[in-house]
N, CA, C and O atoms as a GROMACS GRO file, in nm:
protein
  544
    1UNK      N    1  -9.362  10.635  14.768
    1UNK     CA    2  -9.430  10.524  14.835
    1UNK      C    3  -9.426  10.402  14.743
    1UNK      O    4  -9.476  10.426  14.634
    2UNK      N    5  -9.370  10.250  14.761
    2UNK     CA    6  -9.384  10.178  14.732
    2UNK      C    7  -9.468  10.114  14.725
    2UNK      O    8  -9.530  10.118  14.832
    3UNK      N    9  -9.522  10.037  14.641
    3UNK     CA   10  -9.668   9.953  14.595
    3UNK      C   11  -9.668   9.805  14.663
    3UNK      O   12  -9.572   9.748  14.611
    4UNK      N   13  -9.704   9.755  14.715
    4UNK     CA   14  -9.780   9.672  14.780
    4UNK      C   15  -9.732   9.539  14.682
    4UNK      O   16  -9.637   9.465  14.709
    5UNK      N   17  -9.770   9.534  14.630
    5UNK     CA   18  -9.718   9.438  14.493
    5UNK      C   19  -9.743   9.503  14.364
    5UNK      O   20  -9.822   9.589  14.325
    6UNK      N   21  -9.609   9.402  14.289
    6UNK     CA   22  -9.571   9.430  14.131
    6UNK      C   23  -9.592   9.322  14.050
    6UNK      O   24  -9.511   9.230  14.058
    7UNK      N   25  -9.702   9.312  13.958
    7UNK     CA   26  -9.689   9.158  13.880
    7UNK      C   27  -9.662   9.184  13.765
    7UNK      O   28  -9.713   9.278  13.702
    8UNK      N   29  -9.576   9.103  13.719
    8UNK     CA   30  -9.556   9.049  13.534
    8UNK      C   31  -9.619   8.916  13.464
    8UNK      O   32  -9.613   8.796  13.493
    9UNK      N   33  -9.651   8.954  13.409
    9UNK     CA   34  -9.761   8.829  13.324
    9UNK      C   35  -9.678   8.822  13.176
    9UNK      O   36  -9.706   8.922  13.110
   10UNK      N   37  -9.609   8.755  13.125
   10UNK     CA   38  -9.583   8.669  12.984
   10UNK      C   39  -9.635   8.584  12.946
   10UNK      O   40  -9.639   8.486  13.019
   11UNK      N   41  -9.698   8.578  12.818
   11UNK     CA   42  -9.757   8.500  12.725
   11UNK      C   43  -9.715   8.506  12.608
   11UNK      O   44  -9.652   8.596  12.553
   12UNK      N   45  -9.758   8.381  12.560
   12UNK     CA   46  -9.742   8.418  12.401
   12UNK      C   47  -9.567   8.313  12.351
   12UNK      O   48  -9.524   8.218  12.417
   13UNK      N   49  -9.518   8.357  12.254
   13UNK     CA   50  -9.392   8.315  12.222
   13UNK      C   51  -9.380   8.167  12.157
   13UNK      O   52  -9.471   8.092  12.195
   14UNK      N   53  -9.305   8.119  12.083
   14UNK     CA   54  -9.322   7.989  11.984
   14UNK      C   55  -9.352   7.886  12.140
   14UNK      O   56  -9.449   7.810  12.143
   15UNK      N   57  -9.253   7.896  12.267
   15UNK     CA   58  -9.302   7.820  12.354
   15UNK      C   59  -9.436   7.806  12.439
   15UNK      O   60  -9.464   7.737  12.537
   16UNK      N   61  -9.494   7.879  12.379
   16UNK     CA   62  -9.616   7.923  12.490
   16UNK      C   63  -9.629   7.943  12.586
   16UNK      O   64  -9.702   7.880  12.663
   17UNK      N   65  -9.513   8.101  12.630
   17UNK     CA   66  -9.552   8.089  12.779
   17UNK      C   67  -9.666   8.134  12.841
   17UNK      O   68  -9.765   8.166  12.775
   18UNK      N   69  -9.661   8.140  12.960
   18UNK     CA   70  -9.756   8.198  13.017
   18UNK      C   71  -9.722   8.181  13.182
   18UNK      O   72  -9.750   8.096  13.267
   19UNK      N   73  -9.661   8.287  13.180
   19UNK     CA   74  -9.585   8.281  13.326
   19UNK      C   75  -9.612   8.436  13.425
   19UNK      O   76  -9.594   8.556  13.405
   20UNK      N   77  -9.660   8.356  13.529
   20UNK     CA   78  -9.648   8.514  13.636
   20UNK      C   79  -9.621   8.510  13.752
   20UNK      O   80  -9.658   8.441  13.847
   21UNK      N   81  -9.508   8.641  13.729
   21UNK     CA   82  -9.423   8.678  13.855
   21UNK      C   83  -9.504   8.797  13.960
   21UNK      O   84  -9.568   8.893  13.917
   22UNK      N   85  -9.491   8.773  14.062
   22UNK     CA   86  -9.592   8.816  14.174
   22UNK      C   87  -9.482   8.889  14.285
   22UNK      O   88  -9.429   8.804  14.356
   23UNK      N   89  -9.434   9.042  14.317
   23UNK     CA   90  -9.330   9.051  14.397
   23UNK      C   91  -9.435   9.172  14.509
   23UNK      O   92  -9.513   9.264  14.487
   24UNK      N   93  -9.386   9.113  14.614
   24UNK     CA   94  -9.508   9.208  14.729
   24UNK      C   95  -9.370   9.268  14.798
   24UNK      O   96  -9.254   9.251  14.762
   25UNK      N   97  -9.418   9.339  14.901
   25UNK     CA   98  -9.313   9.457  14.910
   25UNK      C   99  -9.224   9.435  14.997
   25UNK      O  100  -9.130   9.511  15.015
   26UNK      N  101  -9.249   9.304  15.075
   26UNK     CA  102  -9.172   9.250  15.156
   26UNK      C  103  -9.046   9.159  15.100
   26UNK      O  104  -8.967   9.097  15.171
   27UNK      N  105  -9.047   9.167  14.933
   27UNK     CA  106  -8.904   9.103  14.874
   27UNK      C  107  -8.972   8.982  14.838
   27UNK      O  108  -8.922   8.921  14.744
   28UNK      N  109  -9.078   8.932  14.894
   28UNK     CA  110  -9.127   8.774  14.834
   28UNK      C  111  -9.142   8.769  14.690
   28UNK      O  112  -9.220   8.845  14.634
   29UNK      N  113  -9.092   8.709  14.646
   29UNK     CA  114  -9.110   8.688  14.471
   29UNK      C  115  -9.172   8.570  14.432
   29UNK      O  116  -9.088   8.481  14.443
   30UNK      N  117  -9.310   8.511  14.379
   30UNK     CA  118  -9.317   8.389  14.352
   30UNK      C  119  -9.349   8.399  14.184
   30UNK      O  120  -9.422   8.488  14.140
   31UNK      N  121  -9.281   8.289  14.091
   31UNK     CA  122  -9.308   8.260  13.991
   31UNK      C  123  -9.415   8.139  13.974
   31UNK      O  124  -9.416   8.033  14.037
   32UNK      N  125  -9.501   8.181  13.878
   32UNK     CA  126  -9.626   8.052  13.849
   32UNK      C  127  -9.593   8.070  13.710
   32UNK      O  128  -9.572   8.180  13.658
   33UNK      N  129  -9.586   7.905  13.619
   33UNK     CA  130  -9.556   7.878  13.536
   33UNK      C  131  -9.675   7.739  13.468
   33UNK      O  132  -9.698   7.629  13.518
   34UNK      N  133  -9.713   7.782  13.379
   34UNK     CA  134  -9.776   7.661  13.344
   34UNK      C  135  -9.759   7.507  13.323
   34UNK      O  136  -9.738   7.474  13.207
   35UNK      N  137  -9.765   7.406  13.417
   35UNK     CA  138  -9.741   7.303  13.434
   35UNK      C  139  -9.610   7.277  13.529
   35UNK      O  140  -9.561   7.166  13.549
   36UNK      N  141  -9.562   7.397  13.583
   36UNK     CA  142  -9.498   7.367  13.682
   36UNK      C  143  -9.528   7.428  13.826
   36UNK      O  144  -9.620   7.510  13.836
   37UNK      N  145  -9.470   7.399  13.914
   37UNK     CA  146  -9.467   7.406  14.068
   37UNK      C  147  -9.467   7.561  14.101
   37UNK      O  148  -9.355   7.602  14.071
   38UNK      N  149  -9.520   7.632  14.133
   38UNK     CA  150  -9.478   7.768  14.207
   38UNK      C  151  -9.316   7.796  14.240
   38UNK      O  152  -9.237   7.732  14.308
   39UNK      N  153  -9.309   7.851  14.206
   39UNK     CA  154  -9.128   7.909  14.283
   39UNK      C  155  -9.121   8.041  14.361
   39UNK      O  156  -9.141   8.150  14.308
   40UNK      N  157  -9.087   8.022  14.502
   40UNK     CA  158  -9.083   8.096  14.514
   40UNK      C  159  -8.896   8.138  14.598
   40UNK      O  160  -8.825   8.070  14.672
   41UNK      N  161  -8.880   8.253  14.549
   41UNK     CA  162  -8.739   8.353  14.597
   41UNK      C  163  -8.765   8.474  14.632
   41UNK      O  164  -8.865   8.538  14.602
   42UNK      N  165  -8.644   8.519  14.720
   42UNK     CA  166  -8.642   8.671  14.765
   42UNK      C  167  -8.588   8.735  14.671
   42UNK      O  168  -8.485   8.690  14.621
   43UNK      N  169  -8.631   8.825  14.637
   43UNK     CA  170  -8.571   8.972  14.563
   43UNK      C  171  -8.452   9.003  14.628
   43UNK      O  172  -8.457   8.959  14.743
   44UNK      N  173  -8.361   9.054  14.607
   44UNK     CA  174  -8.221   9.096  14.649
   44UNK      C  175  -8.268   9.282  14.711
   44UNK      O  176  -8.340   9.366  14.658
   45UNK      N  177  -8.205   9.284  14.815
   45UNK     CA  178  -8.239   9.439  14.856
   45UNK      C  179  -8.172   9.539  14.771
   45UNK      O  180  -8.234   9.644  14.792
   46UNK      N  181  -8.098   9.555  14.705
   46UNK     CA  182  -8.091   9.623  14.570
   46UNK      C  183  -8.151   9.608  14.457
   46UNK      O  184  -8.119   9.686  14.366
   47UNK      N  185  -8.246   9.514  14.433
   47UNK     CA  186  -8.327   9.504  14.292
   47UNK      C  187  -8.427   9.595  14.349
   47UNK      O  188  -8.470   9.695  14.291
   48UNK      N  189  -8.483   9.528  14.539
   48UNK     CA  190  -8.598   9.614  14.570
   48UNK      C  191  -8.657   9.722  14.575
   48UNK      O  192  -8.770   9.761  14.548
   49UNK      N  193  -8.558   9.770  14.616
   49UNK     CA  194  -8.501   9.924  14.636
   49UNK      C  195  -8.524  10.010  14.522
   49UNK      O  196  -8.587  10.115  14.535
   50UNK      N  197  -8.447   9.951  14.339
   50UNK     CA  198  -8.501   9.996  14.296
   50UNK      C  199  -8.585   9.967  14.178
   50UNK      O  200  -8.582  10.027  14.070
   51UNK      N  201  -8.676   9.847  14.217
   51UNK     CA  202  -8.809   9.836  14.188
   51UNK      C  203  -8.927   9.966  14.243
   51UNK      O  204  -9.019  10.021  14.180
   52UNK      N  205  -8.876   9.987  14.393
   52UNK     CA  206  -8.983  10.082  14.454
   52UNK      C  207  -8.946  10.198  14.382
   52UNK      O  208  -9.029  10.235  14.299
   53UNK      N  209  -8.876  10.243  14.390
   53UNK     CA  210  -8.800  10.399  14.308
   53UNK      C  211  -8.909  10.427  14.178
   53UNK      O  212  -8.987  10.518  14.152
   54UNK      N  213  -8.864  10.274  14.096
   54UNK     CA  214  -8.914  10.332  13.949
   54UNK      C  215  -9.040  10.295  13.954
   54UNK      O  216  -9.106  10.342  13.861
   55UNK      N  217  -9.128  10.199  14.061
   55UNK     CA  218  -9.262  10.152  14.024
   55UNK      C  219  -9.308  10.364  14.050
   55UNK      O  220  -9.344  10.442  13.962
   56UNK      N  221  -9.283  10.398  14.210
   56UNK     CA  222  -9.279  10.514  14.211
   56UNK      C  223  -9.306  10.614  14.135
   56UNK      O  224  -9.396  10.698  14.142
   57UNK      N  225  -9.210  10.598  14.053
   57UNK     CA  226  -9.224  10.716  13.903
   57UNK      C  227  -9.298  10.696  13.810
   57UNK      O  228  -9.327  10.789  13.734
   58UNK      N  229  -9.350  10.560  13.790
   58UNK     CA  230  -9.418  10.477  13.706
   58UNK      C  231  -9.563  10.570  13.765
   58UNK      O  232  -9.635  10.641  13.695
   59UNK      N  233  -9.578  10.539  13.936
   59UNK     CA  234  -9.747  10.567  13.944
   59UNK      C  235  -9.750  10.731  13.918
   59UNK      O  236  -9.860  10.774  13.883
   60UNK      N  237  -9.683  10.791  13.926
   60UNK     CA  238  -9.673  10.942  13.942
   60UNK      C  239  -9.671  11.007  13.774
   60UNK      O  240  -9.713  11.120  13.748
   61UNK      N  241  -9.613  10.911  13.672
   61UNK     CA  242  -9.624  10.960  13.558
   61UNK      C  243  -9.732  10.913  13.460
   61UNK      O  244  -9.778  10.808  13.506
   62UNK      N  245  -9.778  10.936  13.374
   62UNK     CA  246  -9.904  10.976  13.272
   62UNK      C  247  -9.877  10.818  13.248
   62UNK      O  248  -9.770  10.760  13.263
   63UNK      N  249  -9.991  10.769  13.211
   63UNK     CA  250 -10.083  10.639  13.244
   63UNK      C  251 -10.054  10.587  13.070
   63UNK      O  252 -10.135  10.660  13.013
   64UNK      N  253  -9.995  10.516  12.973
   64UNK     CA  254  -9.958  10.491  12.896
   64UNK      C  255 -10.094  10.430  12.851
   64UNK      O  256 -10.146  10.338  12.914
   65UNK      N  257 -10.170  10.506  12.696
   65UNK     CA  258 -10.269  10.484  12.621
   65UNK      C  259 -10.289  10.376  12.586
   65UNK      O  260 -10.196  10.327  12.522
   66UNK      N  261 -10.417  10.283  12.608
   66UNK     CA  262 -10.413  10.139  12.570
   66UNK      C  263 -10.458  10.150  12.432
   66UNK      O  264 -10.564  10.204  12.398
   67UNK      N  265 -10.345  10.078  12.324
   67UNK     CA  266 -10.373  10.073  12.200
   67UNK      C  267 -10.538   9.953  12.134
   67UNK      O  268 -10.562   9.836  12.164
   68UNK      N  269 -10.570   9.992  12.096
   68UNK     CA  270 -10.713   9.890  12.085
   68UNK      C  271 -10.619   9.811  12.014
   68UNK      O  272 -10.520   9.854  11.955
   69UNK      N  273 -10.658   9.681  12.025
   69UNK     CA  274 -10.593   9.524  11.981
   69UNK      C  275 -10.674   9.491  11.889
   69UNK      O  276 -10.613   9.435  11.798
   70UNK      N  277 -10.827   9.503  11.861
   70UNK     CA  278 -10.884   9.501  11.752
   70UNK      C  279 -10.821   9.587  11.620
   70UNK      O  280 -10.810   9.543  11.506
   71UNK      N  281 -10.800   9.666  11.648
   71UNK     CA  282 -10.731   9.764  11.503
   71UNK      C  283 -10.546   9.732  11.501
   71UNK      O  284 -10.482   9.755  11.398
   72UNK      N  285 -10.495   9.692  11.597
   72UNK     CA  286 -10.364   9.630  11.606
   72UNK      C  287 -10.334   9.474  11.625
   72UNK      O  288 -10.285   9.430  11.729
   73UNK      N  289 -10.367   9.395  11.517
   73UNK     CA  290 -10.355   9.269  11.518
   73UNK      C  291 -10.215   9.252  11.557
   73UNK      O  292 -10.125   9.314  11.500
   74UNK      N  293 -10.189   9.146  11.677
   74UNK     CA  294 -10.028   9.108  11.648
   74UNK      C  295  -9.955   9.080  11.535
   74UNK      O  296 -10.019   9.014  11.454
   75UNK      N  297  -9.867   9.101  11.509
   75UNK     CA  298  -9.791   9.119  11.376
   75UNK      C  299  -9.723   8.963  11.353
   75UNK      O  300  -9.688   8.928  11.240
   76UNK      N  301  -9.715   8.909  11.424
   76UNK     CA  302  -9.674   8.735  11.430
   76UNK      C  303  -9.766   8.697  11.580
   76UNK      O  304  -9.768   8.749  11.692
   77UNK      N  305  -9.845   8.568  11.510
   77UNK     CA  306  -9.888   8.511  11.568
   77UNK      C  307  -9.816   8.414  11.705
   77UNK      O  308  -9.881   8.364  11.797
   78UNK      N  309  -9.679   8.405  11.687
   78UNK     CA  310  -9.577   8.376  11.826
   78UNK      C  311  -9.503   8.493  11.921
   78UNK      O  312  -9.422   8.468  12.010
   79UNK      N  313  -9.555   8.641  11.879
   79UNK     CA  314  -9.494   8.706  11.962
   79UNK      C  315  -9.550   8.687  12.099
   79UNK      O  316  -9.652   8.631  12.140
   80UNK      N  317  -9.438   8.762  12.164
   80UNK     CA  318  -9.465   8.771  12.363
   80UNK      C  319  -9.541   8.888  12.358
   80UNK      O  320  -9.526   8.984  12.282
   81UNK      N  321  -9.645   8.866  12.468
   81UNK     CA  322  -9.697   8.969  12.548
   81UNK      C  323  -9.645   8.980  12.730
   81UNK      O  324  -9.635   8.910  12.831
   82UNK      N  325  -9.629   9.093  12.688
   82UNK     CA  326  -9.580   9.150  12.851
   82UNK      C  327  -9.674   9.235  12.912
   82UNK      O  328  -9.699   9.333  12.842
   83UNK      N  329  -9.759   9.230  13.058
   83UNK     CA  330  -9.844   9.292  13.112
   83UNK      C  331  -9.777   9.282  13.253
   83UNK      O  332  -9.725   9.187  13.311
   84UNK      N  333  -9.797   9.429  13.293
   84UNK     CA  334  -9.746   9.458  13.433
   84UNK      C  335  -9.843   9.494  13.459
   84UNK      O  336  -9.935   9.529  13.385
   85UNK      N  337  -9.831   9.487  13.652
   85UNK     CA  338  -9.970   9.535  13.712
   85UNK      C  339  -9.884   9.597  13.843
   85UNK      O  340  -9.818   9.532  13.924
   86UNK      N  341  -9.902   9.724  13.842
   86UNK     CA  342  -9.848   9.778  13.991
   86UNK      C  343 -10.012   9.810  14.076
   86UNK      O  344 -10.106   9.871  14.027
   87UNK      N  345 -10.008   9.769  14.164
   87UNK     CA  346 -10.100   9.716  14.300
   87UNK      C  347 -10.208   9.699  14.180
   87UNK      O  348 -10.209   9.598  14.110
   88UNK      N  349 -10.294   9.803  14.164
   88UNK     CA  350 -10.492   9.749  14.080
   88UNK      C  351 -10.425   9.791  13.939
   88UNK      O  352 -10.477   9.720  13.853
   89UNK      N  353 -10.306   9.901  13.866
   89UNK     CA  354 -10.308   9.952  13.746
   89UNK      C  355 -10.256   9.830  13.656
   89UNK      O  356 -10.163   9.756  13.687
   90UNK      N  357 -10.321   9.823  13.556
   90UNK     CA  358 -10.249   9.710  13.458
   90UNK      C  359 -10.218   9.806  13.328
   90UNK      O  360 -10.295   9.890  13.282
   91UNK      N  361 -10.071   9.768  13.274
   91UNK     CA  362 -10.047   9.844  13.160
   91UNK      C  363  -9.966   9.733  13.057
   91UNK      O  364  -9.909   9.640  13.113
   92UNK      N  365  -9.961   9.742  12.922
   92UNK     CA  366  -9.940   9.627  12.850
   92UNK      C  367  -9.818   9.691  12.787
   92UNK      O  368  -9.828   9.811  12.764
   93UNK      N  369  -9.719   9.637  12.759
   93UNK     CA  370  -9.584   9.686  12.726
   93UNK      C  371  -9.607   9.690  12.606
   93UNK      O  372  -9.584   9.809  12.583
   94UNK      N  373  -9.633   9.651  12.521
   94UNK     CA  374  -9.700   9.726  12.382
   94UNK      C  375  -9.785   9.850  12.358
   94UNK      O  376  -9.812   9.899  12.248
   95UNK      N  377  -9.820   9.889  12.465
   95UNK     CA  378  -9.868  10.026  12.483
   95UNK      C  379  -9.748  10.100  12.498
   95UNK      O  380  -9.792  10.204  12.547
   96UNK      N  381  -9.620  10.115  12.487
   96UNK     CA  382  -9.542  10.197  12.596
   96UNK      C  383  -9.483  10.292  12.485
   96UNK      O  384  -9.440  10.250  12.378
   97UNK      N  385  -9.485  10.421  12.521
   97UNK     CA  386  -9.397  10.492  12.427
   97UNK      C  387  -9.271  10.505  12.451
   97UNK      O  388  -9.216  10.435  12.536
   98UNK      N  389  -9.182  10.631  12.352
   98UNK     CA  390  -9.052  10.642  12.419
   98UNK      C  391  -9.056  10.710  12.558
   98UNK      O  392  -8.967  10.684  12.640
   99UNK      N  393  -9.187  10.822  12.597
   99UNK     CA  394  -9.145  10.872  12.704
   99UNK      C  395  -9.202  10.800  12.850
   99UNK      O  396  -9.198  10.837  12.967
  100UNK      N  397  -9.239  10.713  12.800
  100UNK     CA  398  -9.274  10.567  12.922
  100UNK      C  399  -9.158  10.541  13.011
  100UNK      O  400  -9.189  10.454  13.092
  101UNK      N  401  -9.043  10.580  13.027
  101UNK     CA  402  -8.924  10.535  13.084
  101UNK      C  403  -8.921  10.448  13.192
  101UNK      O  404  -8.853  10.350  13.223
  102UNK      N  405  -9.017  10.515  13.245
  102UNK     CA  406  -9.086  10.468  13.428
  102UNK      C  407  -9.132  10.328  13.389
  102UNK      O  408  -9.094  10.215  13.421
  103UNK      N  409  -9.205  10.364  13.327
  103UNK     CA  410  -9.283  10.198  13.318
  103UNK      C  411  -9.190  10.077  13.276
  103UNK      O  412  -9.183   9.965  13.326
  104UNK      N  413  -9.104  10.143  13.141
  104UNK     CA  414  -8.993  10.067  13.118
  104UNK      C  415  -8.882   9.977  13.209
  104UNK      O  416  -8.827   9.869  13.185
  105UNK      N  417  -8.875  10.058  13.309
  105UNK     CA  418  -8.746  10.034  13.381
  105UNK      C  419  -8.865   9.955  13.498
  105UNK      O  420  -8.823   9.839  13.499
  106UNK      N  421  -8.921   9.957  13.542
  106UNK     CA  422  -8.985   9.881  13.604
  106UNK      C  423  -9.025   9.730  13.548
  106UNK      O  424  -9.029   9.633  13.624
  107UNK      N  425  -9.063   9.718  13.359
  107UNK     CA  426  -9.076   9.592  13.312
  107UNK      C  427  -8.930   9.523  13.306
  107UNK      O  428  -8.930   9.402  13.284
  108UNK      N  429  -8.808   9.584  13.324
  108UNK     CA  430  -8.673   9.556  13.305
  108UNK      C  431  -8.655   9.493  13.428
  108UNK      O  432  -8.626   9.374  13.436
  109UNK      N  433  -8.672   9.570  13.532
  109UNK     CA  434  -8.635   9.504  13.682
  109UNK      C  435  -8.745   9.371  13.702
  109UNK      O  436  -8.717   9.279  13.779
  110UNK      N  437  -8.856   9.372  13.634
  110UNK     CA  438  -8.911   9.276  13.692
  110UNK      C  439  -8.863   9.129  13.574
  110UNK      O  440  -8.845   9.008  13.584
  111UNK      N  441  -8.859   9.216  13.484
  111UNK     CA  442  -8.831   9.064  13.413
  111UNK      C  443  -8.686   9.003  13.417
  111UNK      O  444  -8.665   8.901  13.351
  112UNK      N  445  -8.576   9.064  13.496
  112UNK     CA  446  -8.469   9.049  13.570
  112UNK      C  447  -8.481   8.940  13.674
  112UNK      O  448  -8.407   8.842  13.686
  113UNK      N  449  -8.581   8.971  13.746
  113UNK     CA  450  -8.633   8.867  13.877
  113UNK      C  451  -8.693   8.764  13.814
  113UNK      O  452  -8.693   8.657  13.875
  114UNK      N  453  -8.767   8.768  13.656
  114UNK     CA  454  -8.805   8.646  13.630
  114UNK      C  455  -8.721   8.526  13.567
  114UNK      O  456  -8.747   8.405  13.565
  115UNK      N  457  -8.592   8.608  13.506
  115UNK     CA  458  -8.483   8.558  13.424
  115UNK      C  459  -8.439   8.484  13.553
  115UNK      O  460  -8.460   8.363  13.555
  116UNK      N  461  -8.388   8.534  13.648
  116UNK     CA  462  -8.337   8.481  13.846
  116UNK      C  463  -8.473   8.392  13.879
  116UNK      O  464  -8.443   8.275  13.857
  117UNK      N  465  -8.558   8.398  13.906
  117UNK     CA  466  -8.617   8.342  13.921
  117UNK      C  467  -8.633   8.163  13.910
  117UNK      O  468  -8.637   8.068  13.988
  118UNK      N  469  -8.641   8.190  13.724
  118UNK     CA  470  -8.658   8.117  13.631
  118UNK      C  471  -8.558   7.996  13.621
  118UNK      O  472  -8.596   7.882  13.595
  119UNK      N  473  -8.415   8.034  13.646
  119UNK     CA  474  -8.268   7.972  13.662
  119UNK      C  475  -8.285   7.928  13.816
  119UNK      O  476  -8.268   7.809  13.842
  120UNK      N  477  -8.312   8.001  13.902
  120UNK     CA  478  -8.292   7.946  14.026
  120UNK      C  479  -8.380   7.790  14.035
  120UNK      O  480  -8.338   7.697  14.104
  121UNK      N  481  -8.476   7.784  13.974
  121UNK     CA  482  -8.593   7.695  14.005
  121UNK      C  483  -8.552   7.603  13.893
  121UNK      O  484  -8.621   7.501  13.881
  122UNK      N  485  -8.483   7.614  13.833
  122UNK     CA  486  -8.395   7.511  13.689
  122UNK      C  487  -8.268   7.475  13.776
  122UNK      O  488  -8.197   7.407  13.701
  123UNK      N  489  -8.210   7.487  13.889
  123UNK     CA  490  -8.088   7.482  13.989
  123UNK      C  491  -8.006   7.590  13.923
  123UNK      O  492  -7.900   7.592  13.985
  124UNK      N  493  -8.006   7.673  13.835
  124UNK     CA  494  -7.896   7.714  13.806
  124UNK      C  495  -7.912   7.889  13.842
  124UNK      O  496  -8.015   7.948  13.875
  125UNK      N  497  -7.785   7.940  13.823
  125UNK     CA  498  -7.794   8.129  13.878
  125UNK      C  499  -7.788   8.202  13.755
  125UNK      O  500  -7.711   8.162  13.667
  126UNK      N  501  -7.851   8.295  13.738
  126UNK     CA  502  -7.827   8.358  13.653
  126UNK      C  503  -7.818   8.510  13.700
  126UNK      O  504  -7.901   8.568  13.769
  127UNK      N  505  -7.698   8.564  13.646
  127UNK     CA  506  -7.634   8.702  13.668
  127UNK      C  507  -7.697   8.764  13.615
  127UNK      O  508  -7.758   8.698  13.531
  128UNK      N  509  -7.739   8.939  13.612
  128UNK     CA  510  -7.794   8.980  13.539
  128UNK      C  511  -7.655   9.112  13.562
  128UNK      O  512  -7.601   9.108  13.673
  129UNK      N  513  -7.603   9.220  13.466
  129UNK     CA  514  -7.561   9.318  13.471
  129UNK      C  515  -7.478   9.342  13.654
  129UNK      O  516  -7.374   9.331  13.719
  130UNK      N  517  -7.622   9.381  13.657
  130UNK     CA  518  -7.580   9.427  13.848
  130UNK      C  519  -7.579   9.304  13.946
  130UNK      O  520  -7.569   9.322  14.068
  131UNK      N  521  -7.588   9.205  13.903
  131UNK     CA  522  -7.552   9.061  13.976
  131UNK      C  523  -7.732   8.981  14.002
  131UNK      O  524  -7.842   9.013  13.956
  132UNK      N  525  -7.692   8.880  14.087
  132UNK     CA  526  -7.837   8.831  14.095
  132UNK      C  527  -7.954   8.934  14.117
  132UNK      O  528  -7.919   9.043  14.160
  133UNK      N  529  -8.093   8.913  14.093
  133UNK     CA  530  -8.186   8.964  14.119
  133UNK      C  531  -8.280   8.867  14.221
  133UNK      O  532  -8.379   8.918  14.275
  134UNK      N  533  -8.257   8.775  14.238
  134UNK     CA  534  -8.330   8.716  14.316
  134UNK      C  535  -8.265   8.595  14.405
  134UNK      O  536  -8.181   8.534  14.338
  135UNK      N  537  -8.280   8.550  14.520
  135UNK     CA  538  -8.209   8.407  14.563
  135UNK      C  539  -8.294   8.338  14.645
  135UNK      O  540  -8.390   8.389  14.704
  136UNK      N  541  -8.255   8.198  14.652
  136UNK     CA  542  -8.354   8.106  14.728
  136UNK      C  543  -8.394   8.139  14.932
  136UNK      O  544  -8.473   8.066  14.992
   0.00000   0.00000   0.00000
């Protein structure tokens, strides 16, 4: 069963982002970016497809331990934070172990759509491996 919506949240980084991608199950993808306009694109029916697959395996497998952030200071004050949220679960990609795979491949596909996303709304395309992930 596919999730309803998938969000990615980035922060952090020498640029300061702070950007979130919002994909509901109908392929709508919108990017919100700080100080700019909403963007929104369709997901490609092969990214979708298998977004649902791995969010899928993601909800079905063991819930990745949230490391306390008080006893784990970021190690550089410009690194990225990556937070996914499949429908209510939020999990922080710094939590993720090696046997996280699920969760992995789900922060991969989504930050695929944000890389597409990101280019589309700059005019330009960006390919990823298996071709676009997202279009206007």
């Amino acid at each position: 069963m596919s999730p309803d919506r998938v969000t990615l949240q980035r922060t952090g980084g020498i640029a300061g982002f702070n950007d979130t991608l919002v994909v509901d199950s109908d392929g709508k993808a919108t990017l919100s970016s700080r100080g700019k306009k909403p963007f929104t694109c369709t997901v490609t029916p092969r990214v979708m497809s298998q977004l649902a697959v791995a969010a899928d395996a993601a909800s079905k497998s063991r819930r990745p331990k949230s490391q306390d952030t008080k006893k784990f200071p970021t190690a550089t004050p410009d690194a990225i934070h990556l937070y996914l949220t499949i429908d209510d679960e939020r999990i922080r990609y710094q939590d993720l172990e090696d046997r996280d795979d699920s969760y992995r491949d789900v922060f991969q596909l989504m930050n695929d759509v944000l890389a597409s996303a990101s280019a589309l709304r700059k005019g330009q395309n960006v390919v990823t491996d298996g071709g676009a992930a997202c279009t206007e």
